[in-house]
C-alpha positions in Angstrom: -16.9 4.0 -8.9 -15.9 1.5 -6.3 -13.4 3.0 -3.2 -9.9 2.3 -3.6 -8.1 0.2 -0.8 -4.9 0.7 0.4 -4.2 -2.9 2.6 -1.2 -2.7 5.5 -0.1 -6.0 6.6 0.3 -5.1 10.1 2.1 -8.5 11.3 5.3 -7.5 8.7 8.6 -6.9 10.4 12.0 -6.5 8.9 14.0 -7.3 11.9 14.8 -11.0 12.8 14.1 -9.9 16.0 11.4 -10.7 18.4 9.1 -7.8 19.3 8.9 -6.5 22.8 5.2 -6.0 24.5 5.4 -2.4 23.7 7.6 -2.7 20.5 5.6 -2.0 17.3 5.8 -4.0 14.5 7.2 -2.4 11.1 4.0 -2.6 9.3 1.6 -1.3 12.2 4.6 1.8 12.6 3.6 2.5 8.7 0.1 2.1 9.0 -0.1 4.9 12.0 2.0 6.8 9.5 -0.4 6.6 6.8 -3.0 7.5 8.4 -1.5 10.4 10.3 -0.6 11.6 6.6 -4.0 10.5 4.7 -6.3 13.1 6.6 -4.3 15.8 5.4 -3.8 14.5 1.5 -6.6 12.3 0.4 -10.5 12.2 0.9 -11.9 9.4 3.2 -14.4 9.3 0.3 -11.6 8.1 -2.1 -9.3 6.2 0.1 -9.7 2.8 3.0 -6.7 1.8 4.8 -7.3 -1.1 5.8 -5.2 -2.9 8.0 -4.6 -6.8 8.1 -3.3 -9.0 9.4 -1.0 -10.9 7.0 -0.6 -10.8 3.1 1.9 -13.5 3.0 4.8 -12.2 2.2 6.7 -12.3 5.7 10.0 -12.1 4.5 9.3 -9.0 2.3 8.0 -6.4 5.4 6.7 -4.0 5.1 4.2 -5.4 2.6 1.3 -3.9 0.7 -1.4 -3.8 -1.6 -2.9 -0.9 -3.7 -6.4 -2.2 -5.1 -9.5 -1.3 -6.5 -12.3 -3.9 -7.7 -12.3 -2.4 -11.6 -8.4 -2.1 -11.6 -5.2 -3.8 -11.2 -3.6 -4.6 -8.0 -0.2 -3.7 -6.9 1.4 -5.4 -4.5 4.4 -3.8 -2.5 7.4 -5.1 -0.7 10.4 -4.1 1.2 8.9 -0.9 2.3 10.5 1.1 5.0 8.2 1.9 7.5 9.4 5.4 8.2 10.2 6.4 4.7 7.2 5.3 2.5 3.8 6.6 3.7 4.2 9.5 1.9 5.1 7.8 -1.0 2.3 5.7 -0.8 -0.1 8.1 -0.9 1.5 10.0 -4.0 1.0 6.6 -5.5 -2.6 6.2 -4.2 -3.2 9.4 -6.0 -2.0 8.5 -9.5 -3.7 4.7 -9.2 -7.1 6.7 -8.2 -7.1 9.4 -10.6 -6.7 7.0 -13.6 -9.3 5.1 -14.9 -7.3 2.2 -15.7 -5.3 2.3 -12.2 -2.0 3.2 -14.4 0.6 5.7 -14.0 3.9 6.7 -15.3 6.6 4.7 -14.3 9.3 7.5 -13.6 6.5 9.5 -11.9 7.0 7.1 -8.9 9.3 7.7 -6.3 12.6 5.6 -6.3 11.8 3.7 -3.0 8.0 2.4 -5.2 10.3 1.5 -8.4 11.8 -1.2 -6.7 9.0 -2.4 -3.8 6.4 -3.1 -7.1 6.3 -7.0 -6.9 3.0 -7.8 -8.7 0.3 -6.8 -10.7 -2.6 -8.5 -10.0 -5.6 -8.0 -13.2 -8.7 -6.4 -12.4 -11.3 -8.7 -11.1 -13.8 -7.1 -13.6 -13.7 -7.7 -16.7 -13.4 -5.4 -19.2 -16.6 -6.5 -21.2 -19.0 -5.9 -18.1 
């Protein structure tokens, strides 16, 4: 089975605001979250974060995308930086655990229910 890939738009910031030189941007604040959190929760074996740097969404930080080559992909919006990595990762585990990349909707945290923008189908088909 193919490694799943948790992406982190690290350019996404909520804030109108122009960053300061030392100022971290929303996305790159979750990111160091996520993987402060990931080494205690998931296998490296299981689980990339990999950070880039735009998903195109600018006006939706803090922006994701959950994705595996034989599942769907979920992309995420309006994440708060400081309240979602653990989320995140809860949903990592569900999407990894099952075959299909499904899980139960009211399994998810509230914050997920409403950041879920897309679902994106599997890039392999199901007849391979």
């Amino acid at each position: 089975m193919s490694k799943h890939t948790l992406f982190i738009c690290k350019s996404c910031h909520r804030s109108s605001e122009k960053l300061s030189k030392n100022q971290l941007s929303d996305g790159t604040r979750l990111l160091e979250q996520l993987n402060n959190l990931v080494n205690e929760n998931l296998p490296s074996s299981q689980l990339e974060i990999q950070p880039i740097q735009c998903l195109w969404a600018c006006s939706r930080g803090c922006v994701t995308a959950v994705s595996c080559p034989e599942k769907p992909t979920y992309l995420l919006v309006d994440l708060p930086p400081d309240e979602s990595a653990a989320a995140l990762l809860e949903l990592m585990q569900m999407y990894i655990n099952n075959d299909k990349g499904a899980f139960i909707w009211k399994n998810l945290s509230q914050l997920l229910q409403s950041a879920i923008f897309a679902q994106i189908p599997s890039v392999v088909s199901e007849s391979s």
